[in-house]
N, C-alpha and C positions, 0 to 999 in steps of 0.2 A: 617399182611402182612410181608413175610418175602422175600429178595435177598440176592443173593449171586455169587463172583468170584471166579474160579481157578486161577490163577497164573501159578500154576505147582504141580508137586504130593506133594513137601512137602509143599508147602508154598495156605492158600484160604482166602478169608475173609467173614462174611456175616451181614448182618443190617437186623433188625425188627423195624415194627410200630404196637402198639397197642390201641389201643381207646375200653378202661371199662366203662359203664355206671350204678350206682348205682340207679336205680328206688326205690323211697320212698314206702313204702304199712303200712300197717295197724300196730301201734304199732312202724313204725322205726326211729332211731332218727335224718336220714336226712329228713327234710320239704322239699328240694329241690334235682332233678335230682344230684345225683354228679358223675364228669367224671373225670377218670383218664387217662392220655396218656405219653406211656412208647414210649421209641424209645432205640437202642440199637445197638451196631456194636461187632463184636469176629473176631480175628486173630488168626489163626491158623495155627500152625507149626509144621510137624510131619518130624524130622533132621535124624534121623535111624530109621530104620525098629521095633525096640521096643520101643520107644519113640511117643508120642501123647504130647504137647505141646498147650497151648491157652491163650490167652486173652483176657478178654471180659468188656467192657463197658456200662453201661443203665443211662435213666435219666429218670423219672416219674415225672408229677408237675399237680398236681389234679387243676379243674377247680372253678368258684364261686359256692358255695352252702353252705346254712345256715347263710350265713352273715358273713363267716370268712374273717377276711380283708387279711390275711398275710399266704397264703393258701399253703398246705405242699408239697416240692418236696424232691426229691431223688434222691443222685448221687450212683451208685453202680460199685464197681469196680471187678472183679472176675478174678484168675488164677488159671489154672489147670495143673496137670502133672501128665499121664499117663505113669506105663512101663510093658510093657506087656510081664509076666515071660514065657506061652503059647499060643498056640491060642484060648482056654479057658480062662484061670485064669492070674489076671494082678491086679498090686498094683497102688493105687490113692491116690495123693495130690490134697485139695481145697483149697487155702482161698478168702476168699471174706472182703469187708471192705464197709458198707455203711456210710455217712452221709445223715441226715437228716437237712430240714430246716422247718420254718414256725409252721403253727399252723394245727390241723384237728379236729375230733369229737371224742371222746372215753366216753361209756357213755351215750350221750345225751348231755354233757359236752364238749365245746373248749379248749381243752387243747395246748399243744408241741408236734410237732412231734416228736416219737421217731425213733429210726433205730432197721430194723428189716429184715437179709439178705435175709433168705428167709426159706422156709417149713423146712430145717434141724434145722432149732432154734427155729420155733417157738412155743415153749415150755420155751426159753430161751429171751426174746426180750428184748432191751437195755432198760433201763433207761433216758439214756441221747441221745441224737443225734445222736452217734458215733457207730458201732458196728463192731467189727474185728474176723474174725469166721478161723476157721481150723478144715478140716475133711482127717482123712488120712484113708485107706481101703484095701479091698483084693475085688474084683470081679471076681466072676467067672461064667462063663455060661454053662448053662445043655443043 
C-alpha cells in the first residue's frame, strides 16, 4: 500500500506499508507462518532542472515464529542523487546504511540478524548488524 503528496514541482513526499507472509511447506525451516511488515517514507527534492534528489527511510520488524524470543528488525536509511547529463543519459549516486537488531532463522538454525541493504549486495551481506553500501552509475535509456 503505497501514498503519496506534492507539495510543489520540486519538493513530494511518499510512505508505504507492506505485510510478507512466509508460509511453512514441505522441507522449510520455519514450523510457523513468519510475517514481516516493512513501512517506509521518501522525500524528494528535485532543486533544478538536472538535479533528482531523495531521501528515503524503512523499518521492518518480523512477527513470532519458531520460538524466537528477540525477533529481527531493520532500520534502513537510503539517499540518492541523480544529474541528468541528457534527456536520455544521466549519472547516479546511492548509498544506503542499514542496521540490524535481534535474532532470525538462517539455516534451520537461530542465529543474529545480519544487515543486508538490499538485491545490489546481495551477493555481499554483512557480517555484523551494520551495513553501509555505495553505488555510483551512468543510466541511459533506449
Amino acid at each position: 500500500m503505497t501514498a503519496g503528496y506534492r507539495f510543489s514541482a520540486a519538493w513530494d513526499v511518499s510512505a508505504s506499508y507492506s505485510n510478507v507472509q512466509y508460509v511453512p511447506r514441505v522441507q522449510s525451516a520455519f514450523r510457523d507462518t513468519a510475517i514481516f511488515n516493512t513501512a517506509g517514507a521518501v522525500l524528494h527534492y528535485k532543486p533544478a532542472t538536472p538535479w533528482d534528489i531523495s531521501a528515503g527511510y524503512s523499518y521492518t520488524r518480523a512477527t513470532a515464529s519458531n520460538g524466537i524470543p528477540d525477533l529481527a528488525s531493520y532500520h534502513q536509511i537510503v539517499l540518492t542523487q541523480y544529474y541528468s547529463l541528457s534527456k536520455r543519459t544521466g549519472l547516479y549516486a546511492i548509498e544506503g546504511y542499514q542496521h540490524a537488531n535481534g535474532r532470525t532463522l538462517a539455516g534451520g538454525r537461530i542465529v543474529t540478524a545480519t544487515a543486508s541493504i538490499g538485491e545490489a549486495f546481495a551477493a555481499s551481506p554483512s557480517s555484523t548488524r551494520n551495513q553501509l553500501g555505495l553505488l555510483l552509475g551512468m543510466n541511459h535509456r533506449f
